[in-house]
C-alpha positions in Angstrom: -5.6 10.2 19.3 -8.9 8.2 20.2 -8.4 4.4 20.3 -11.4 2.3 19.9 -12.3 0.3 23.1 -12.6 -3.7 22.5 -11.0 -6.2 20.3 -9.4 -3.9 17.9 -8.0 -1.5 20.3 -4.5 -3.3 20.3 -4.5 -3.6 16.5 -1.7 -2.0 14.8 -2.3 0.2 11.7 -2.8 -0.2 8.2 0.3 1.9 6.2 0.2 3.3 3.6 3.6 4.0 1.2 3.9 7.2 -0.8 3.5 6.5 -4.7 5.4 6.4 -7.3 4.9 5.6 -11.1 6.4 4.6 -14.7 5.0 6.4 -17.9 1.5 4.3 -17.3 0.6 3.8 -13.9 1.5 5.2 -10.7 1.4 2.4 -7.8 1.7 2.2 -3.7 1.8 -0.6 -1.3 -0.3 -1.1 1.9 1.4 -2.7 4.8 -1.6 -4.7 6.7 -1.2 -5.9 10.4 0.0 -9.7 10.2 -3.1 -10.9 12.5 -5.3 -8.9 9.6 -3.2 -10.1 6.3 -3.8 -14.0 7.9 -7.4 -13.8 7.1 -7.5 -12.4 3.5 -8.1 -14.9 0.7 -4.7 -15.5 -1.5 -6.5 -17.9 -4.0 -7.4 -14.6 -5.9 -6.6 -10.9 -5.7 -8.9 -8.4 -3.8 -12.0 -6.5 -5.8 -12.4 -2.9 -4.9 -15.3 -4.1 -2.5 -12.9 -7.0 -0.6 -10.0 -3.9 0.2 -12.3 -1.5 1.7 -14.1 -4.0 3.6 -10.3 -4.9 5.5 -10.5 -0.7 5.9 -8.2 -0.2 3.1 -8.9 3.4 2.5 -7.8 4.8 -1.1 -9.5 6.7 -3.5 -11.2 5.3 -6.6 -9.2 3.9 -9.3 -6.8 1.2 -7.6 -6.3 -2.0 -8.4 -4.8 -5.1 -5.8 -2.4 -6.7 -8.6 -0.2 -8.7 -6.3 0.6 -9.7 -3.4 4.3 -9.4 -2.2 5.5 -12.9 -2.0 8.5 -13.3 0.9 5.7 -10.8 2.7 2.3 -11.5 2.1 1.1 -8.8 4.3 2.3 -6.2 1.9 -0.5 -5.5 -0.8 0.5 -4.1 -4.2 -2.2 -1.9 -6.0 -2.1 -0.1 -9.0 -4.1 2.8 -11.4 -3.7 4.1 -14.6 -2.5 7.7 -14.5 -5.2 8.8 -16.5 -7.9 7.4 -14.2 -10.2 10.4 -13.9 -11.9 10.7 -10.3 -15.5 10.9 -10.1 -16.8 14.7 -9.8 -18.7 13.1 -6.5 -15.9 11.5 -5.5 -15.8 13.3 -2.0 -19.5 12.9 -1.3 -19.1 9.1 -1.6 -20.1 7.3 1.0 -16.5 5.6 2.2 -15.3 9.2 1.7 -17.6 11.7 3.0 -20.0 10.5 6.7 -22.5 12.9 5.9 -23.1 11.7 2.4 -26.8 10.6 2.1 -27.8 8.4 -0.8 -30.2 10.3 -2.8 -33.0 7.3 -3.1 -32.7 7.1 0.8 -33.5 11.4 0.7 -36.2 10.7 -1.4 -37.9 8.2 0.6 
């Protein structure tokens, strides 16, 4: 395994549970390193936009819906289990490196 050099070379992992659901949704929590979970606003929950920028990496569809109170490092997300993906979902950007936006093709 390749560990980056620097600053975030000693940083533990972000985990990931398995999921599990009810009749509606299916749900996982993400364990984030305590140094990581200090900086994260808790006035509000995370958009799609604020996860992925911590390196939360889940595919479309989930939704931070609480935080886990006696451990605030633990993030609770959810999706409705008739969330389709996106037929482009693996040439996304955050899911593929050799995606290329088509306006930056055209240009």
């Amino acid at each position: 395994m390749h560990q980056q050099q620097g600053i975030n070379s000693q940083r533990p992992s972000i985990i990931y549970s398995d999921r599990y659901s009810d009749d509606d949704y299916e749900y996982r929590h993400v364990i984030l390193p305590v140094d990581l979970a200090k900086i994260i606003p808790k006035a509000h929950l995370l958009t799609e936009t604020e996860w992925r920028n911590l390196g939360i990496q889940q595919s479309p569809g989930w939704i931070h819906y609480m935080y886990h109170q006696p451990e605030p490092h633990i993030l609770l997300f959810k999706r409705a289990k008739n969330h389709p993906v996106p037929s482009d979902f693996g040439r996304h950007p955050h899911n593929d490196p050799n995606y290329q936006d088509q306006e930056m093709i055209e240009n």
